[in-house]
N, C-alpha and C positions, 0 to 999 in steps of 0.2 A: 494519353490523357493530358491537358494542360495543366501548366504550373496553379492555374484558377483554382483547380478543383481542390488543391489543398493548400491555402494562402500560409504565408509565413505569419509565427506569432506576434501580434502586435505590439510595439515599444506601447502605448498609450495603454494597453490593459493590463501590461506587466507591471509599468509603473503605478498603475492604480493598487494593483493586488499587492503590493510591496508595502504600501502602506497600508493596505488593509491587515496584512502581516505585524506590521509596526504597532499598529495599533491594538491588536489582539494581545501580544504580546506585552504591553502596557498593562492593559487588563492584569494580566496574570499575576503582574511584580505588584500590581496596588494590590491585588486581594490577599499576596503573600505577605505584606510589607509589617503586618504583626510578629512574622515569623522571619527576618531578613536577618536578623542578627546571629540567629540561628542558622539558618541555612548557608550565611556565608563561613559560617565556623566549619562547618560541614565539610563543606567545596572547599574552604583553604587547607583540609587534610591531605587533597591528595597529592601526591608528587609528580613529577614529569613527567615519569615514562609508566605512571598509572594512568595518566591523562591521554599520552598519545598511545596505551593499548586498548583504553575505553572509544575514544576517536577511531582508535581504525576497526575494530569490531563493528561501530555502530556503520563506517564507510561499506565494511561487507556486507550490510543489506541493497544496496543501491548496484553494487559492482556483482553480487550476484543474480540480482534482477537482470545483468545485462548480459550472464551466462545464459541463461534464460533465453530473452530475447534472442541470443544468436542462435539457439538450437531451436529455437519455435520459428524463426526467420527463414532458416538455412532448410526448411523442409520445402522451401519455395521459391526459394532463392539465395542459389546453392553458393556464389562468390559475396556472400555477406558474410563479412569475417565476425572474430571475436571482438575486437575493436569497434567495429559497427554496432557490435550489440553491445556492447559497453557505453559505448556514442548514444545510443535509444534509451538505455536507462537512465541519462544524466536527460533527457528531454522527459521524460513519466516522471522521474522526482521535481524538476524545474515546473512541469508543465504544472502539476497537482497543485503546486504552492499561488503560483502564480496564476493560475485558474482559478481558484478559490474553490480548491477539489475536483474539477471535472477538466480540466486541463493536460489530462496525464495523455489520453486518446488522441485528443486534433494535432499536439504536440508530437505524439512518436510518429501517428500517422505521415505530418507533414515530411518527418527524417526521412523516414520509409518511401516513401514517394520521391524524394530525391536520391533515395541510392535506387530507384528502378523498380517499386515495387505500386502497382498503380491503390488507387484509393481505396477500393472496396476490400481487395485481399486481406489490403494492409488493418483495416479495420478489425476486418475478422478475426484476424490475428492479435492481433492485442485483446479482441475480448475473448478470447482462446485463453488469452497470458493471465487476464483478471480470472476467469473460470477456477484454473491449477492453481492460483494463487488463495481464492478462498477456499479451493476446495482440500487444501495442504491444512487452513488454519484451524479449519474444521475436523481435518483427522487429528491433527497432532493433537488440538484441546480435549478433548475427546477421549482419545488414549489418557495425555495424564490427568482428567477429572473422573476415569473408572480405574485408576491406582489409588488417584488421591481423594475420593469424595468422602471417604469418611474420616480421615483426617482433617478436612477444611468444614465438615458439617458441624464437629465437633469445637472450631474455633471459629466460624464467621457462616451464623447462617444467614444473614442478609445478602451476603453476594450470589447464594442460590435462587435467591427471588427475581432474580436479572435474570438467570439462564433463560429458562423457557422462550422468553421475548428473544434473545441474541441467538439463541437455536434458531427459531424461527427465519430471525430476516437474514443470518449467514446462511443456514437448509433454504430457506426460499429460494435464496437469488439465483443457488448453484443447481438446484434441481433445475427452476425453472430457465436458466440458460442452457444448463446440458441440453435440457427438453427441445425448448429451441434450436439449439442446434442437430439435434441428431433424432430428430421424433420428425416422421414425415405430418402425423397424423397433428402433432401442433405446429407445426410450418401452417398448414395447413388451413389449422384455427384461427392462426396467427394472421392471415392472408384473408382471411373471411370479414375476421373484424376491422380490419385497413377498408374494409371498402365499403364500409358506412362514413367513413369520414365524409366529409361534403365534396364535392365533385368540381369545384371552383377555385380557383386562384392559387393562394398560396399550401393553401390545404393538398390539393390535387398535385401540387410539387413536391408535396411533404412526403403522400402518399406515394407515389412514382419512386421516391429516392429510399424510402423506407421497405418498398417490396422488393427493389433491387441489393441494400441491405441485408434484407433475409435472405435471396437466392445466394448470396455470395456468403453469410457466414454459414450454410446451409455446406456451401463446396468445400468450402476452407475448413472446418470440424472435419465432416468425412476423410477428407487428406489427412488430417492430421492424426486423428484419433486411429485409424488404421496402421498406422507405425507402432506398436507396442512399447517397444523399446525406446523411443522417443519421447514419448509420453510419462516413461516411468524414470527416465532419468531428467526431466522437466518437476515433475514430482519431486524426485529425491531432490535437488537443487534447493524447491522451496522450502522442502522441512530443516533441510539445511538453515537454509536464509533466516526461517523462526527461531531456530536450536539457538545461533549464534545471537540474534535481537533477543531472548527472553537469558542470556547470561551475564547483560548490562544491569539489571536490579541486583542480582546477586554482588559481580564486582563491587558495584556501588558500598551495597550494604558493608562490606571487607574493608575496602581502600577506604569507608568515611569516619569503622568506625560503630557503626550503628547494629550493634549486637542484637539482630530479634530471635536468635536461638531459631534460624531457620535453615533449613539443610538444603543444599544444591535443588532435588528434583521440586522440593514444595516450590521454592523460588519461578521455576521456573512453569510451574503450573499458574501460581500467582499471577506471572508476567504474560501466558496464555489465555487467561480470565482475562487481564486487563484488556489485552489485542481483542476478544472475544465479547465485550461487552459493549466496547467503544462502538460495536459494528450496528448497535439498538441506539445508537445515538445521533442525534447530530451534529455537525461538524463545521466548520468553514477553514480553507485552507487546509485541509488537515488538523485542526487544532478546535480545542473544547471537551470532543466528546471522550481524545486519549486522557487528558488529565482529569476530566470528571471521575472515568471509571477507574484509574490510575488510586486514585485517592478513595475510592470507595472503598477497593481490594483491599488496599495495606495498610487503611485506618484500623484494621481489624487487630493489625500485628504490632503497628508501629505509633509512636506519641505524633501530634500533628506536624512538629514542626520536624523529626524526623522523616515521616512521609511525603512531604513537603521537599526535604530536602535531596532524598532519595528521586522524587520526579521529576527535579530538575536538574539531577547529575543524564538522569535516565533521556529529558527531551534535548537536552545539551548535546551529548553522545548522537543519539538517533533522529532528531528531528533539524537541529539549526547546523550542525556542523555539515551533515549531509546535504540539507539544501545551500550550503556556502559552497558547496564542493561541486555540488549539479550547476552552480551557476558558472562557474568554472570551466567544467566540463562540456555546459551549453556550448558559450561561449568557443572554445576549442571547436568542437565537432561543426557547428556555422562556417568557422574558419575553414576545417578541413574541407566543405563542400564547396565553400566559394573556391576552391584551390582544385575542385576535382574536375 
């Protein structure tokens, strides 16, 4: 397959999405900027080596994604190392941002395809890696919202008026992808309705490369999903990956300070709800829908300007230090390939 088929990311759209970044992020500090006095009081509480244990925690989401990748990679292509998959998750954080969310796919893809893995597999596979990834976020909330539902009904019933909606579009996507991929009978559906599309031009290209799509995430599921073992330590990774992103609110709350009299697991159901509401929202870049629902949760527990300050210990940690560090690690892993 030619280099065509999966072009490199373009400087012209990264540079655009940087500042679309820039400027979201603007946003955010003007809408805080009632509460800046406070929140810098906050963030000057913590110390060094609270700062670089919050920074590297929040670093093990992105570096887990990339254990991930290698064990979802290596079903198919067996000399793609750990590094490789560490290489692909610094392309899915980079790409996401610099996509303005839909960047994580054409981005790992392209990696994928220059260590040898042709376009459609590669596809597959990564929406294989989204699948376990919602379908982890959705067990783990799950679990602790049938420990903790009467606990949190009895402190914030507003944030249950969200669930139904964020069951739905996280249950949607994962059923109806499973289905996709491993239901002949919606392959199937899914082939039937491609072929009302119109029969001309670019539509007729769309269709062509869309049915070839489904046969190939159609092969790539079956492979994969037949390894048991594989699949279940793909799994345990991601709960991991969660475990460790939803015990950045709690630190926080410790290292700033910000006493809401709430115990480790509530914490981390909270910070479950947030990942879990974000999902009924919308977003750019990744960013909006986490702090809207960010601030919903913990309005409940915490005064504004501590919740406020708690979200931005929380996107500091897991959203900017990460994408400083994907861009890093872009940057390397380019290297490494021009070098291979």
């Amino acid at each position: 397959m030619s280099s065509s088929a999966s072009p490199a990311p373009s400087r012209r759209k990264t540079l655009l999405s940087l500042g679309v970044l820039a400027l979201l992020t603007g946003i955010v500090v003007f809408i805080f900027r009632g509460h800046w006095t406070e929140i810098s009081a906050a963030l000057g509480q913590l110390t060094f080596w609270q700062g670089v244990l919050a920074l590297a925690v929040g670093l093990s989401y992105p570096l887990l994604e990339g254990v991930v990748s290698w064990l979802i990679v290596r079903s198919r292509l067996p000399r793609f190392s750990l590094r490789h998959g560490i290489d692909n998750a610094w392309m899915g954080t980079f790409g996401n941002v610099v996509g303005l969310g839909a960047g994580a796919v054409p981005f790992q893809t392209w990696y994928l395809h220059r260590r040898g893995l042709d376009v459609g597999p590669g596809v597959g596979l990564m929406t294989l890696q989204y699948v376990f990834h919602k379908t982890a976020v959705l067990l783990y909330t799950t679990l602790l919202l049938l420990a903790g539902r009467p606990w949190l009904a009895a402190h914030s019933d507003g944030v249950l008026r969200y669930l139904p909606a964020a069951y739905a579009v996280v249950a949607g996507v994962i059923v109806g992808l499973i289905a996709l991929c491993a239901l002949p009978v919606v392959q199937r559906l899914a082939r039937w309705l491609l072929h009302f599309l119109p029969d001309t031009g670019r539509w007729a290209e769309r269709r062509a490369d869309w049915l070839r799509q489904l046969d190939t995430l159609s092969t790539e599921s079956r492979h994969l999903l037949a390894d048991k073992a594989r699949c279940a330590a793909i799994l345990g990774v991601h709960l991991l990956k969660l475990f460790l992103l939803f015990c950045l609110p709690w630190m926080g709350l410790r290292f700033m300070g910000l006493d809401a009299g709430l115990r480790f697991w509530q914490v981390q159901l909270l910070a479950a709800l947030t990942l879990f509401v974000s999902n009924a929202l919308p977003n750019v870049a990744g960013m909006g829908s986490v702090e809207t629902a960010f601030l919903l949760v913990y309005g409940s527990f915490l005064p504004d300007a501590a919740s406020m300050s708690l979200l931005m210990f929380y996107r500091l940690a897991s959203y900017y230090a990460t994408f400083a560090a994907s861009a890093v690690g872009f940057g390397l892993a380019q290297r490494r390939l021009n070098r291979s």
